[in-house]
C-alpha positions as semicolon CSV with decimal commas, in nm:
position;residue;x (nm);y (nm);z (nm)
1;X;-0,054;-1,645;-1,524
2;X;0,067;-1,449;-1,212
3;X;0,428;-1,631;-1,239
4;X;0,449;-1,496;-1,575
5;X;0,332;-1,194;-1,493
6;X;0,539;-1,184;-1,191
7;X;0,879;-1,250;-1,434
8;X;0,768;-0,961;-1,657
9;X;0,734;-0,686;-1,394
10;X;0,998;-0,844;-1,206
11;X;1,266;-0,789;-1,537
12;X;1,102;-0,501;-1,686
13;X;1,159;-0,303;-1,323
14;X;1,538;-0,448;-1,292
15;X;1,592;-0,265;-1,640
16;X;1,454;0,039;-1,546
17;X;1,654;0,075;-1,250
18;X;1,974;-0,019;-1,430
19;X;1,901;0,205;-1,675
20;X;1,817;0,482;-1,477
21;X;2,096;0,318;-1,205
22;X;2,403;0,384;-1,451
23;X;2,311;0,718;-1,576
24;X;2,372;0,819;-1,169
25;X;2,742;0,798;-1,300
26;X;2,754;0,816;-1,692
27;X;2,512;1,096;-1,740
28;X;2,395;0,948;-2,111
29;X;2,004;1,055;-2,040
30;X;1,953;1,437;-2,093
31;X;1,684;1,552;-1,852
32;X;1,515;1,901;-1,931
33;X;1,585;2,163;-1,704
34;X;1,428;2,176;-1,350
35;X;1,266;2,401;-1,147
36;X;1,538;2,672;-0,995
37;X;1,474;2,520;-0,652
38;X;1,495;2,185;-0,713
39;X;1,808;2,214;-0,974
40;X;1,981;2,365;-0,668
41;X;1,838;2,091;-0,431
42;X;1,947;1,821;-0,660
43;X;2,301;1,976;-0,682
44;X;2,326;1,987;-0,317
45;X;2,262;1,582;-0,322
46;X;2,452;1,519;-0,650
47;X;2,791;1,732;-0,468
48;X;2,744;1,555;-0,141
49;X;2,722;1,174;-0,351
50;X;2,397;1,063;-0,223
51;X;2,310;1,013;-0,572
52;X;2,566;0,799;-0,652
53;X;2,407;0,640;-0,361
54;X;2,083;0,618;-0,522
55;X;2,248;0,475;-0,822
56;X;2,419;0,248;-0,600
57;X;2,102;0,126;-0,489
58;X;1,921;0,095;-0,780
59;X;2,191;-0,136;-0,955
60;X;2,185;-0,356;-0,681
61;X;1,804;-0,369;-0,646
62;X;1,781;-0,442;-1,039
63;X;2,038;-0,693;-1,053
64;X;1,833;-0,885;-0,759
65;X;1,515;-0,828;-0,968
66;X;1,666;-0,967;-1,265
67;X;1,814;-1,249;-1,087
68;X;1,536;-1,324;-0,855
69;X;1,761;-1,322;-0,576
70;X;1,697;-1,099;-0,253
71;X;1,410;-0,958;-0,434
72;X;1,199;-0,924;-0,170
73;X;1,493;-0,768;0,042
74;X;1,572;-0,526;-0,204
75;X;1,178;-0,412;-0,287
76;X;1,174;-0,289;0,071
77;X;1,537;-0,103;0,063
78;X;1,414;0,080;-0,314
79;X;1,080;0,170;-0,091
80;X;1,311;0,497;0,067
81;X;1,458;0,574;-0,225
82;X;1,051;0,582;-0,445
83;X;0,897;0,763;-0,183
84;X;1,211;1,054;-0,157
85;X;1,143;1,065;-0,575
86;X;0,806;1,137;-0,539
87;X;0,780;1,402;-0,259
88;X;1,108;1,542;-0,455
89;X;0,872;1,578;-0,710
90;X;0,570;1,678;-0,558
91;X;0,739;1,959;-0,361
92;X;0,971;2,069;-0,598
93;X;0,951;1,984;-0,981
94;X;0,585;1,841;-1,000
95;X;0,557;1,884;-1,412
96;X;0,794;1,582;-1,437
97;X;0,650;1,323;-1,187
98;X;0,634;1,083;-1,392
99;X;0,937;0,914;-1,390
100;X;0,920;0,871;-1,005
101;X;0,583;0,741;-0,999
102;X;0,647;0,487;-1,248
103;X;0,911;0,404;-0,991
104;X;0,636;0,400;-0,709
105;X;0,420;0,174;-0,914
106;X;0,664;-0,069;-0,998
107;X;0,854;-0,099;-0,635
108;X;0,447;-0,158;-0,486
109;X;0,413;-0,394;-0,750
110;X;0,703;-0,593;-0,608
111;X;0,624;-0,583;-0,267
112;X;0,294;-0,723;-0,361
113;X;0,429;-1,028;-0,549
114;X;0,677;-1,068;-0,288
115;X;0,419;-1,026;-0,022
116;X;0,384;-1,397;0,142
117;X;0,805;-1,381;0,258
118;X;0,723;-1,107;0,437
119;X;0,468;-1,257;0,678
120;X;0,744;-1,352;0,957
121;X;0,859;-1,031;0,952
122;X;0,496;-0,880;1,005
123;X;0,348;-1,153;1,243
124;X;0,227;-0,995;1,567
């Protein structure tokens, strides 16, 4: 039951961050319009390329999801980029949260199936 379960959240999270990976440089999702402060905050990161960054990142992480290879490596990189979503968010556009907490969600949900190859790395 939990390997299946694993392989579902495990694929369902690599095509959400593909999806939401490519539109970083194809621009095919219309988002509604944000908050004055954080449309100009986003600009600031969109002009500067750290969101093609992001994207950068996601693609990667979901092609490791998908693949089951450096999953557990890749869950802990995404980890920056779901927590700078949600304070974005929370501090600056909080009606549309929702996206970035399904991101949360998902990236804890990894690093909690993937949680016995991290116990080298957290041994005292």
């Amino acid at each position: 039951m939990t390997s299946k379960l694993f392989t579902s959240v495990r694929i369902l999270f690599g095509v959400f961050l593909l999806f939401f990976g490519f539109d970083h440089f194809f621009n095919y999702i219309p988002f509604p319009e944000m908050a004055p402060k954080a449309d100009a905050y986003f600009a600031s990161l969109s002009s500067t390329g750290v969101m093609q960054m992001v994207g950068v990142v996601e693609i990667v992480s979901a092609l490791a999801f998908i693949f089951n290879k450096y999953g557990a490596l890749m869950a802990v990189i995404l980890m920056s980029v779901s927590i700078n979503a949600v304070l974005f968010h929370i501090s600056l556009d909080p009606a549309k949260i929702y996206g970035a907490l399904m991101l949360l969600i998902l990236n804890i949900s990894m690093l909690y199936f993937y949680r016995n190859q991290y116990n080298q790395l957290l041994k005292a």
